[in-house]
C-alpha positions as CSV (number, residue, x, y, z in Angstrom):
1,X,-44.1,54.5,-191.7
2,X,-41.5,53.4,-188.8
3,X,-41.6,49.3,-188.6
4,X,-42.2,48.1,-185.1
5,X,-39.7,45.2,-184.6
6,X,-41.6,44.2,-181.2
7,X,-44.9,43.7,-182.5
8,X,-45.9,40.4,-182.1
9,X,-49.3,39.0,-183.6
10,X,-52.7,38.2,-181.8
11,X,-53.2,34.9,-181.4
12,X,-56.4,33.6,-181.9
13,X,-57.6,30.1,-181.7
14,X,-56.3,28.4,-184.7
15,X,-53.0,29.5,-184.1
16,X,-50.4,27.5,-182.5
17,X,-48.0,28.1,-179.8
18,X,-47.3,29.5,-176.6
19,X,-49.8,32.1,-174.8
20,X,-49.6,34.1,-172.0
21,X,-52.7,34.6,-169.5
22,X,-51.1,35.0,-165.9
23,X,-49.3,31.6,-166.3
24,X,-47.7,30.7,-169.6
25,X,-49.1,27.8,-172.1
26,X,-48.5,26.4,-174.7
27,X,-50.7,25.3,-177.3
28,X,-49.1,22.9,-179.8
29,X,-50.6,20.3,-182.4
30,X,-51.1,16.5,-181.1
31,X,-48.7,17.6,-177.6
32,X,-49.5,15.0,-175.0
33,X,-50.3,18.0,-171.6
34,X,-50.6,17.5,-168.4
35,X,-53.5,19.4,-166.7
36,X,-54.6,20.7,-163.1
37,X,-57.6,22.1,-163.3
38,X,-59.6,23.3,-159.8
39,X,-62.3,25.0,-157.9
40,X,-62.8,28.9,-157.8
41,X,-62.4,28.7,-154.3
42,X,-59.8,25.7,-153.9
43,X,-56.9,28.5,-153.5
44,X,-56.7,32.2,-153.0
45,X,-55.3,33.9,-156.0
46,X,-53.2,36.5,-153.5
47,X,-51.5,33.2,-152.3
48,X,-50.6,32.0,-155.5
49,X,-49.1,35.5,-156.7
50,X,-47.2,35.2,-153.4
51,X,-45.7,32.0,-154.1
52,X,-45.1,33.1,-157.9
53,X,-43.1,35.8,-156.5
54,X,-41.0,34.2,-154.0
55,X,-40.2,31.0,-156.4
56,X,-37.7,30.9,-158.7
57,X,-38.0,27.0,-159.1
58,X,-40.7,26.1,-161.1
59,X,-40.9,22.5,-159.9
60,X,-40.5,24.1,-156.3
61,X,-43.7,26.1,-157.4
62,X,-45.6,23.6,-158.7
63,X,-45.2,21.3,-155.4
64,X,-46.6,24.0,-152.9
65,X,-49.7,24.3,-155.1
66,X,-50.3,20.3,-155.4
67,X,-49.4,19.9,-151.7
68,X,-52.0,23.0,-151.0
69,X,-54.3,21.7,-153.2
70,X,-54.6,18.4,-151.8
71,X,-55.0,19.4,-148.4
72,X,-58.7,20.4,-149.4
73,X,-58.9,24.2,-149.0
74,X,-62.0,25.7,-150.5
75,X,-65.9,24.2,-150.1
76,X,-64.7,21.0,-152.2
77,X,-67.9,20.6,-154.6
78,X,-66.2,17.3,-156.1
79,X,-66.5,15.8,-152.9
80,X,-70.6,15.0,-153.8
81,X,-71.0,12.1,-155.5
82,X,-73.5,13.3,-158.2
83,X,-71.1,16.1,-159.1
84,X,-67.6,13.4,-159.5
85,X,-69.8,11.2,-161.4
86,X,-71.2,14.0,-164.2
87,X,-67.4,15.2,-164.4
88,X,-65.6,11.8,-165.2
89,X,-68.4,10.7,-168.0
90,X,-67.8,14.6,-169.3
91,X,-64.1,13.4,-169.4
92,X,-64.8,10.0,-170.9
93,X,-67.6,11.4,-173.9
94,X,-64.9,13.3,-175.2
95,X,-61.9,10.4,-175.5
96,X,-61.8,9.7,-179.4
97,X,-63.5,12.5,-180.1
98,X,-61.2,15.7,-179.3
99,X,-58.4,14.1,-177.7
100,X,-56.9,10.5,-176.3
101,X,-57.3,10.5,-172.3
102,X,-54.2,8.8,-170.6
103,X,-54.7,9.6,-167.3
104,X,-57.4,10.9,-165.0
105,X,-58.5,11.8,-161.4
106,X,-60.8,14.3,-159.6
107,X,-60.4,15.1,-156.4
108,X,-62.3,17.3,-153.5
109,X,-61.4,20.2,-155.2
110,X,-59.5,20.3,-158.2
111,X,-59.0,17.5,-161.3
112,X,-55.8,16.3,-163.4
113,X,-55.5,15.2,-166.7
114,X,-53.3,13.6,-168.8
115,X,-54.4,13.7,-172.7
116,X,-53.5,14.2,-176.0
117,X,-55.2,16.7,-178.3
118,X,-56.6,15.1,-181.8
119,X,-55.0,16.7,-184.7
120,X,-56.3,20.2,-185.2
121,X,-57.8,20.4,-181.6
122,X,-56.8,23.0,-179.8
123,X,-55.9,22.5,-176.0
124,X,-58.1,25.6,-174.8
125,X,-61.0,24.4,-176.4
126,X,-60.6,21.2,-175.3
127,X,-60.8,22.6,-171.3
128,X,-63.3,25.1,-172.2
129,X,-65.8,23.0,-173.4
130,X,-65.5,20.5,-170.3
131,X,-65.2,23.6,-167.8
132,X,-68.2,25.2,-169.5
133,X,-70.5,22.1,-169.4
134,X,-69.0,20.5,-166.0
135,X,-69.8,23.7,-164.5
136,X,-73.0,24.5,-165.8
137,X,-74.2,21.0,-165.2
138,X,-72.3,20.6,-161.3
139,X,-74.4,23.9,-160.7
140,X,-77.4,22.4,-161.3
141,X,-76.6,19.4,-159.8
142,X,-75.7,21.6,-156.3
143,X,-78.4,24.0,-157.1
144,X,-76.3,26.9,-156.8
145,X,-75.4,30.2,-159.3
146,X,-71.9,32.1,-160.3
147,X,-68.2,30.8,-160.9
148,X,-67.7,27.2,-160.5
149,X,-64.2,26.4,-161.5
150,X,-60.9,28.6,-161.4
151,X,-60.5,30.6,-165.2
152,X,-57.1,29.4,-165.6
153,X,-55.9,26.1,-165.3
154,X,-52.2,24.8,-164.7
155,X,-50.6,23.0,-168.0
156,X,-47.2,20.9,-168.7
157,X,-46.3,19.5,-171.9
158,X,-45.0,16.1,-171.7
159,X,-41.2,15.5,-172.7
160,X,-40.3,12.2,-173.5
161,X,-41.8,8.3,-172.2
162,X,-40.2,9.2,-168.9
163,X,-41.9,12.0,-168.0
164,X,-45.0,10.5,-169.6
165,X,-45.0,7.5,-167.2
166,X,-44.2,9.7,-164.0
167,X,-47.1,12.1,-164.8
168,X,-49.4,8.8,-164.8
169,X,-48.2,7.3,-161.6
170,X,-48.7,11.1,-160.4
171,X,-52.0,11.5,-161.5
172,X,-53.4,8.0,-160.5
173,X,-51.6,8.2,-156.8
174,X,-53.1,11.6,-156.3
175,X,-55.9,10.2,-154.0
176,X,-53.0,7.5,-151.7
177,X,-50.6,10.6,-151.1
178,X,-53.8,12.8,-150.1
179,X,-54.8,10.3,-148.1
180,X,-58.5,9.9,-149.8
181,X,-57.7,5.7,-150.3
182,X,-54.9,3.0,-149.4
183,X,-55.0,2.2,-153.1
184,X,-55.1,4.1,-156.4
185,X,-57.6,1.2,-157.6
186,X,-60.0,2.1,-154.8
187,X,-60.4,5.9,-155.8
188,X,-63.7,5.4,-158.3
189,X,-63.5,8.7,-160.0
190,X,-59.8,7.9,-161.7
191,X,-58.3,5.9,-165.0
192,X,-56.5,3.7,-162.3
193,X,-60.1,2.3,-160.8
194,X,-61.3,2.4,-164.4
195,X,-58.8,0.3,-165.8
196,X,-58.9,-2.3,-163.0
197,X,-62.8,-2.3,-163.1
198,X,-62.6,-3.4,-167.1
199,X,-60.1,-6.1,-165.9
């Protein structure tokens, strides 16, 4: 029997490291990661394959998405109250439980997340069981049927304190740079409003 030196192992969910989908991610024990999650409808996949194709900067990349994204493209569902609200208690049940939440903010239509998986918590269960239960609940809530949020999500592991601390100013001054508020403090669905409302 001829050996196959290119064979490379399924991974399945308790295995570690990166994966491949359409974007790659890795999945790595106790990794503090960045997330953008978003609507179904917040971007048109041809755009991004576009822009995929054109870029070879990754952090060239990344800024046309953000800058897209916060334009509010799509029917922004996040935009109802009822629907924000279900979302950031979602986020906030799980802190302590399957990972430590840094960071957070949802926007019209898409969310980002800064957290660290508990040990032994994998980071695609973590935003499979808030996209599964944030979308079957926001569906209710809108009284509406079929996708809710995008299948993939955008992920970043975090480097070093630097990075760390940039990725929070990011997340929580999402809302000031899309012109939603003047303040980070003033945008209630966000750990910047939460941690000035506990004082």
């Amino acid at each position: 029997m001829k050996l196959d030196n290119n064979f490379k192992p399924k991974l399945y969910e308790t295995d570690y490291g990166w994966h491949l989908r359409k974007l790659p991610h890795l999945d790595a024990e106790s990794t503090t990661q960045f997330v953008t999650f978003r609507l179904c409808d917040s971007m048109p996949q041809t755009l991004l394959e576009k822009w995929r194709k054109e870029s070879d900067d990754d952090a060239r990349f990344r800024k046309r998405i953000e800058s897209f994204l916060d334009s509010g493209h799509g029917v922004c569902w996040l935009k109802e109250t009822a629907v924000a609200e279900m979302i950031a208690e979602t986020l906030k049940f799980h802190e302590g439980k399957k990972y430590r939440l840094h960071a957070w903010v949802i926007m019209p239509n898409h969310g980002h997340l800064l957290l660290t998986p508990l040990p032994g918590v994998h980071l695609p269960s973590v935003m499979h069981s808030i996209k599964s239960y944030t979308a079957q609940m926001a569906n209710k809530i809108l009284k509406r049927k079929g996708q809710f949020w995008q299948h993939e999500s955008f992920d970043r592991y975090i480097r070093d304190s630097r990075h760390f601390n940039a990725v929070v100013r990011y997340i929580e001054n999402n809302p000031v740079k899309a012109g939603l508020c003047e303040s980070a403090v003033e945008r209630m669905y966000g750990s910047a409003y939460d941690r000035h409302s506990r004082g």
